[in-house]
C-alpha positions as CSV (number, residue, x, y, z in Angstrom):
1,X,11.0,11.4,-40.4
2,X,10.2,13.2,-37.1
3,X,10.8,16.3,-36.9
4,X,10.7,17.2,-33.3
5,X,13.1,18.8,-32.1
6,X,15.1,17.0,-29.1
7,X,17.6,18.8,-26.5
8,X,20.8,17.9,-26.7
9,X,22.6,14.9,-24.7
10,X,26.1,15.0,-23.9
11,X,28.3,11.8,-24.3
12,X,32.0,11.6,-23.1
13,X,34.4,10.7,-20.7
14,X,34.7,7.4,-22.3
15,X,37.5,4.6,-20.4
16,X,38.1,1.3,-21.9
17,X,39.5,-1.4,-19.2
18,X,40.8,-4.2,-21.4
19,X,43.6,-6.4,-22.3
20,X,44.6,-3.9,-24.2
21,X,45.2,-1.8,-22.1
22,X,43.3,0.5,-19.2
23,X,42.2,3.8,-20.5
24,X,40.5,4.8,-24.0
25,X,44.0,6.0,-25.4
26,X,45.9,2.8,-24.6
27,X,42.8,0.8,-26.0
28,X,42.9,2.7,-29.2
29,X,46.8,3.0,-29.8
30,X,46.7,-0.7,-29.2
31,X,44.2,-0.6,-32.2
32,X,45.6,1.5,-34.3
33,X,48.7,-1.0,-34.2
34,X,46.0,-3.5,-35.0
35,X,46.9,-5.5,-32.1
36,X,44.5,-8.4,-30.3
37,X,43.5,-8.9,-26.8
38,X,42.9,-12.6,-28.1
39,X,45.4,-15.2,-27.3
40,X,45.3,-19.1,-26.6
41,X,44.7,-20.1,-22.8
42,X,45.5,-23.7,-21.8
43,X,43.6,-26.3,-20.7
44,X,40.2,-23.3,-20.3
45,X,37.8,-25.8,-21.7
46,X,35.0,-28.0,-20.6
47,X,37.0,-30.6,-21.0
48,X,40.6,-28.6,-20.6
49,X,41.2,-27.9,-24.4
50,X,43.0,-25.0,-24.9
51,X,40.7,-22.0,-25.8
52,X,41.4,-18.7,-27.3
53,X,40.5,-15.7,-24.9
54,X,40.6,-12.2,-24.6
55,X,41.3,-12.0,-21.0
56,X,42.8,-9.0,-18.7
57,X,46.3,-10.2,-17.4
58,X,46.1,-9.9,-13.1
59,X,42.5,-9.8,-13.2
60,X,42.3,-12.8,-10.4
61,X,40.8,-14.2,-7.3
62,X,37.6,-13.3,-5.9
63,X,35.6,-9.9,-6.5
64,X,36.4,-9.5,-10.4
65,X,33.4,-8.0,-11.6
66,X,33.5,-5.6,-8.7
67,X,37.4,-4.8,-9.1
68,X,36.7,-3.6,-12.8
69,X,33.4,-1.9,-12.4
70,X,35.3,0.3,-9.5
71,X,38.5,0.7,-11.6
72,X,36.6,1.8,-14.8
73,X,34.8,4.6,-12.3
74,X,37.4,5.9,-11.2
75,X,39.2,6.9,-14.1
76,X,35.6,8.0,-15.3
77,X,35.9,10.7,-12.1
78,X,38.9,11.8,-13.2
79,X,37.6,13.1,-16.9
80,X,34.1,15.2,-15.2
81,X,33.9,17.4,-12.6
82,X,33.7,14.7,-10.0
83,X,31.4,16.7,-8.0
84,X,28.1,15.4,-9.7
85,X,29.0,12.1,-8.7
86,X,27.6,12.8,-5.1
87,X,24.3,14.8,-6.7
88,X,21.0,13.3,-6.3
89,X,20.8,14.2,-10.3
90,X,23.2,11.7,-10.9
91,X,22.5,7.8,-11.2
92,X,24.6,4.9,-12.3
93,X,24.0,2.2,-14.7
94,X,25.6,-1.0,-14.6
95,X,25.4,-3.4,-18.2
96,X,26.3,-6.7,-17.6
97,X,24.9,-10.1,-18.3
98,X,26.6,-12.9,-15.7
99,X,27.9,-9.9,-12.7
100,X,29.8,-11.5,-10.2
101,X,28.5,-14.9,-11.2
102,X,32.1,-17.0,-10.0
103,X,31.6,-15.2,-6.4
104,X,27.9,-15.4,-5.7
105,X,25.7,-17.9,-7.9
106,X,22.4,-16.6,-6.5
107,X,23.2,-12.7,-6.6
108,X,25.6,-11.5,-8.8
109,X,25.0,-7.4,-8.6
110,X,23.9,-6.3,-5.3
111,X,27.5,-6.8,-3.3
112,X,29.3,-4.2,-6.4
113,X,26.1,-2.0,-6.4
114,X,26.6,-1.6,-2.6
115,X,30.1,-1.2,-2.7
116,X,30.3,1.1,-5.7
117,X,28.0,3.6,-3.6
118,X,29.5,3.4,-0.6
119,X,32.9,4.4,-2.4
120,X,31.6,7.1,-4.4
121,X,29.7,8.1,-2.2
122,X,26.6,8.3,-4.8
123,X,23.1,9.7,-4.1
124,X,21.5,6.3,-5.4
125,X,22.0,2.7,-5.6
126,X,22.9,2.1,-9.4
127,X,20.9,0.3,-11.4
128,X,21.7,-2.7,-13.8
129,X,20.6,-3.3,-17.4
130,X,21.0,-6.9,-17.9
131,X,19.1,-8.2,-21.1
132,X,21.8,-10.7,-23.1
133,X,24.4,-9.2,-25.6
134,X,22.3,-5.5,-26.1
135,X,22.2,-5.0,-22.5
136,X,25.6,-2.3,-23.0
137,X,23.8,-0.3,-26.1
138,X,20.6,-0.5,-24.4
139,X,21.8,1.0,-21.0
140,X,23.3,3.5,-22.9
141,X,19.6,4.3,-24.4
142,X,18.4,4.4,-21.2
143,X,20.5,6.4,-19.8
144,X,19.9,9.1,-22.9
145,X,15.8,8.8,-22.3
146,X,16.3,9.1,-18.4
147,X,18.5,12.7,-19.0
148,X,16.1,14.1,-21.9
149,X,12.8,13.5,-20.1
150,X,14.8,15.2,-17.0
151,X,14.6,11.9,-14.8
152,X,18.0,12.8,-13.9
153,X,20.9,15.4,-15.7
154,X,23.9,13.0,-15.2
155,X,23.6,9.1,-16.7
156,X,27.3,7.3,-15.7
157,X,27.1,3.6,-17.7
158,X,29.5,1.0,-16.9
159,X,29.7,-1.9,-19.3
160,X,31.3,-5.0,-17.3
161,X,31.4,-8.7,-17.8
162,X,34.4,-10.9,-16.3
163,X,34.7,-14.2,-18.1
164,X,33.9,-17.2,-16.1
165,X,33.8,-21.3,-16.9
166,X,29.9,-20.9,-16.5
167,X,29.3,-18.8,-19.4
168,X,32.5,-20.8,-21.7
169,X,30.7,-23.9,-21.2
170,X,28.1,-22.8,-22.0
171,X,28.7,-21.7,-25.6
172,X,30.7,-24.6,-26.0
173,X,27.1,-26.6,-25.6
174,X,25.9,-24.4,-28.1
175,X,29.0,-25.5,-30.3
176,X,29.8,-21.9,-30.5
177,X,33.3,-21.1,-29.8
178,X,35.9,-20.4,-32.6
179,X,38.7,-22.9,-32.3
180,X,40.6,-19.5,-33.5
181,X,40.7,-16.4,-32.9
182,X,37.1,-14.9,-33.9
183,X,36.4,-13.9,-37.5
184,X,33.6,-11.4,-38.2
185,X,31.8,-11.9,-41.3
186,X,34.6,-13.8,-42.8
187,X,34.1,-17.1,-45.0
188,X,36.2,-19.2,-42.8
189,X,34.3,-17.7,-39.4
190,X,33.3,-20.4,-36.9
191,X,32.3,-19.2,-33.7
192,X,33.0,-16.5,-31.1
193,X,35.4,-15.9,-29.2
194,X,34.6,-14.9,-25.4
195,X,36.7,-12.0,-24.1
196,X,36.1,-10.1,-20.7
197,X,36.4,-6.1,-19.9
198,X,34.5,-2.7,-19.2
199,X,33.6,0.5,-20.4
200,X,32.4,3.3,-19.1
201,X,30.7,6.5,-20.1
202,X,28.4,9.9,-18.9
203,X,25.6,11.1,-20.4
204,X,25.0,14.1,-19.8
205,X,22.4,17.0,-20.6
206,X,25.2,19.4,-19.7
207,X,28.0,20.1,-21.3
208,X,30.1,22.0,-19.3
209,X,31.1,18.7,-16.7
210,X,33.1,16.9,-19.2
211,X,37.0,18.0,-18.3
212,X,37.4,17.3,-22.4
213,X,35.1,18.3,-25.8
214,X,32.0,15.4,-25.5
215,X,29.9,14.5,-28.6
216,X,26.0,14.0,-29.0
217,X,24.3,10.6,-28.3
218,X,21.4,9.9,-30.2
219,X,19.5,7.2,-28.0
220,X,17.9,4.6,-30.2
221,X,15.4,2.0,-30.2
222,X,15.4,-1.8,-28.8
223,X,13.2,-4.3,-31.1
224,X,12.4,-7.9,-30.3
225,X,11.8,-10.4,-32.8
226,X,11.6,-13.4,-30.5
227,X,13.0,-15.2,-32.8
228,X,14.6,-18.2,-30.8
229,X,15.8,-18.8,-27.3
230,X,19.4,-18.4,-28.6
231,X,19.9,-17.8,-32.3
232,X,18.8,-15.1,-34.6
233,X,16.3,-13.8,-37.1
234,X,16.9,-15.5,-40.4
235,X,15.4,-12.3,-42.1
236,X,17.3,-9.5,-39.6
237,X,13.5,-8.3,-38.8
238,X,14.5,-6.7,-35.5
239,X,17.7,-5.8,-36.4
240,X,15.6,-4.0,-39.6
241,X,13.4,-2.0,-37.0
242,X,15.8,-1.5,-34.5
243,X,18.2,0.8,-36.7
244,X,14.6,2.1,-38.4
245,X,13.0,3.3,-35.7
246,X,16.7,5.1,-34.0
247,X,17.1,6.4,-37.6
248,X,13.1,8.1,-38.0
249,X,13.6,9.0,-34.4
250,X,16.1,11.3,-34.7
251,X,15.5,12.6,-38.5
252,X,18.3,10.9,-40.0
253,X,18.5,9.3,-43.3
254,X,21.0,7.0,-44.6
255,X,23.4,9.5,-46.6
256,X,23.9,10.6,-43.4
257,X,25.1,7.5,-42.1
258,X,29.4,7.2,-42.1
259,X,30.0,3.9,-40.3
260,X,28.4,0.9,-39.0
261,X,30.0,-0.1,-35.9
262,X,28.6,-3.8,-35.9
263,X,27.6,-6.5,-33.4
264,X,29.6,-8.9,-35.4
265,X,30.2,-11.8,-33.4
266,X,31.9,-14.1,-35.7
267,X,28.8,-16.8,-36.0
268,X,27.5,-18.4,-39.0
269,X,24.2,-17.5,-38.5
270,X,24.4,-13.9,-36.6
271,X,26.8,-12.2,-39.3
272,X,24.5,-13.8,-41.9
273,X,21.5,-12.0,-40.2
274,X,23.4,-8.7,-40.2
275,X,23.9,-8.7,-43.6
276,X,20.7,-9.7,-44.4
277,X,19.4,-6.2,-41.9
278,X,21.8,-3.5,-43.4
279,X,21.1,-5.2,-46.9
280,X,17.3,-4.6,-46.7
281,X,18.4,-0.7,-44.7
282,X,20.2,0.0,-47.4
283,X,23.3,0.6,-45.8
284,X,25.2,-2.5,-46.9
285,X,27.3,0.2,-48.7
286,X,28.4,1.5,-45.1
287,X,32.0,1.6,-44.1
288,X,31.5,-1.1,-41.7
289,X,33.6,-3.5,-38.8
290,X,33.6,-5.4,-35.7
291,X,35.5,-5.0,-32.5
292,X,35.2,-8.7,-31.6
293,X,38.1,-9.5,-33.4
294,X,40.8,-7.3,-31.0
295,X,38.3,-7.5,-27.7
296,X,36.4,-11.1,-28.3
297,X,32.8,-11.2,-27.8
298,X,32.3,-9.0,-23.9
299,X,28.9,-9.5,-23.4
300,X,26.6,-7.1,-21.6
301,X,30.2,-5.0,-21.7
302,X,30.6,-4.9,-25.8
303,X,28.2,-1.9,-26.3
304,X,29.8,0.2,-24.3
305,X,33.2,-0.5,-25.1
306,X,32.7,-0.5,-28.8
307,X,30.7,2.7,-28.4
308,X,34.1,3.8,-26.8
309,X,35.7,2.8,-29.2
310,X,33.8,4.6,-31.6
311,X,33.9,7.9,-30.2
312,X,38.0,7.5,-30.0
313,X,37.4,6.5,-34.1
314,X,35.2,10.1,-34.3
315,X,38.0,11.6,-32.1
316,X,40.9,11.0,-34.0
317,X,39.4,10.5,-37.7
318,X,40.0,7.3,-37.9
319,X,38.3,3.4,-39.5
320,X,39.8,0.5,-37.7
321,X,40.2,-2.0,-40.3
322,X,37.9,-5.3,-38.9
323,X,40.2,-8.1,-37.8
324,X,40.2,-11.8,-39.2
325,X,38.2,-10.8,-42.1
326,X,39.7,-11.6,-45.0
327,X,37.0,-13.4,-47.5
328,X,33.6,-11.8,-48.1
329,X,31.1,-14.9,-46.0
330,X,28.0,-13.7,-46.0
331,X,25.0,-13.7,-48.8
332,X,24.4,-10.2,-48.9
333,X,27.5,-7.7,-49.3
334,X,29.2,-5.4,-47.0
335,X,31.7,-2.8,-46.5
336,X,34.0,-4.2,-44.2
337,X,37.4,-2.4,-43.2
338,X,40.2,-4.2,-44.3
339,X,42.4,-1.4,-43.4
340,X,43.0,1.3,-41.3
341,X,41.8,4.4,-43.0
342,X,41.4,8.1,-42.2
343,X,38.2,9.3,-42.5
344,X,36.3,12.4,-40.8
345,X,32.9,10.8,-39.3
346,X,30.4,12.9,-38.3
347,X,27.6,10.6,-37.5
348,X,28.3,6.8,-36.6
349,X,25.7,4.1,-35.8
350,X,26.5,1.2,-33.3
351,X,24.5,-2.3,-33.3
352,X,24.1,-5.1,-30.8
353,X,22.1,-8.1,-31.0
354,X,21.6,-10.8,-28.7
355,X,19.9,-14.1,-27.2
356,X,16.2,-14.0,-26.9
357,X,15.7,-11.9,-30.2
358,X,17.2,-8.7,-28.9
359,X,18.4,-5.9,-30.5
360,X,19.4,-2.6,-30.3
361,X,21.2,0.7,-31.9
362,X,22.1,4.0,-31.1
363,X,23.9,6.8,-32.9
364,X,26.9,9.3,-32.1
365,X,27.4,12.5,-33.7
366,X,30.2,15.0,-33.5
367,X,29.6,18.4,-32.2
């Protein structure tokens, strides 16, 4: 274990935009009800079959990407002392893995990056982390290394991804769409299912700018197995040194751990992989779910929301049972939620994985 001693990063301020709802309370009442985004759109296949969604109702017409990216800031400036926003210490990151793909093919970030700094006015062009399905955890990394090296004292991340046909179709090649709503690590699971949203937090190395009490990130690690273009390690190797290296990193062994916030996309093969990682951890024991079920699978958005997510779960003492699992589907065993429970959690680690080989973690710790 290392035994440096780190300063301390801030995280807080967390918004959820969503079907669910467009602030981190609505979000988590709405999953506290156990309540789904999710629902059956007609005719939104390749070849007009009805697919099952989780898409944000009067998010239409042109400029999507941009319209949630500006709405999630501002409700961001309204929980800091919107002030910093203007400082030359301050810097925005921008997950995402399509952008505005349905209004510009060729360019999908620069007309929001423009447009976001123009409106708020910020010091600096923001920057986007755009690496598949970890791009969310891994800007949030980012953004912890960039405030405790001093690169800059205020880290806003955005996590955005609007669905579009493009990227539908596209895991329909793969034949990797649920013809249900998605079911994490269940027996029955099939595919994903694609939802759309964003997230937003700051990280901060001061305190004092969150308007409410924030918590501690504890950046992690990003490991590539380069396994295959699209589907994962058989053996969870990056997955294995991902959570290994944010766990030595920071000190912390596994008795520490209270909850496994996982990527959990409701695949055969990437829930199988999962297993297989916190099995060889040892964490399998780990109270552990996946958001997928009430948001659907949002891309280079999913790891910040469901870091969101889990700071509301920290916030209000609370597991958020995993929806659609019902039967234990994967060789190695877990702990997954089957009901809301109260629970005090002090430390939580988040996952994502992704095309490529990618993979990443992080962990959150209450004050």
């Amino acid at each position: 274990m290392e035994s440096a001693v780190r300063p301390m990063i801030y995280i807080g301020a967390e918004v959820i935009v969503s079907p669910l709802g467009d602030s981190a309370e609505d979000n988590w009442n709405a999953l506290r009800e156990n309540r789904s985004g999710i629902a059956l759109v007609p005719s939104a296949g390749f070849n007009q079959e009805d697919i099952h969604l989780s898409k944000i109702a009067g998010l239409n017409g042109p400029l999507r990407f941009q319209q949630l990216v500006i709405k999630a800031l501002s409700a961001l400036k309204e929980r800091i002392d919107a002030s910093m926003l203007a400082s030359d210490r301050t810097i925005v990151l921008i997950s995402s893995t399509k952008g505005a793909l349905d209004d510009n093919l060729h360019d999908q970030f620069s007309q929001t990056c423009a447009a976001v700094k123009q409106q708020f006015h910020l010091a600096h062009l923001p920057m986007v982390i755009s690496n598949a399905c970890i791009s969310g955890v891994l800007a949030l990394n980012m953004a912890g290394n960039m405030v405790e090296i001093g690169q800059y004292e205020h880290v806003i991340v955005i996590g955005c991804d609007a669905a579009s046909d493009f990227v539908l179709y596209g895991f329909q090649s793969l034949f990797a769409v649920s013809d249900k709503p998605c079911a994490p690590f269940d027996a029955a699971r099939n595919g994903i299912t694609l939802g759309e949203g964003c997230g937003a937090a700051l990280v901060s190395a001061s305190k004092s700018v969150f308007n409410n009490t924030p918590l501690q990130l504890l950046a992690g690690a990003s490991a590539n197995d380069a396994n295959h273009i699209s589907g994962p390690s058989r053996t969870g190797e990056g997955l294995v040194r991902s959570v290994s290296r944010t766990m030595q990193r920071h000190g912390t062994g596994t008795d520490e751990v209270d909850f496994i916030c996982a990527h959990g996309t409701g695949t055969v093969f990437n829930d199988e992989m999962e297993a297989i990682a916190f099995d060889r951890l040892a964490l399998s024991d780990k109270p552990l779910n996946s958001l997928k079920g009430y948001f659907g699978h949002t891309l280079g958005a999913a790891g910040v929301i469901e870091t969101a997510v889990c700071m509301q779960m920290m916030r209000n003492g609370m597991l958020i049972k995993s929806l659609g699992y019902r039967d234990a589907g994967t060789s190695k065993p877990l702990n997954v939620i089957l009901e809301n429970q109260p629970k005090e959690l002090r430390t939580i680690l988040k996952t994502a994985s992704g095309f490529g080989g990618g993979n990443a973690s992080l962990m959150i710790r209450s004050l």
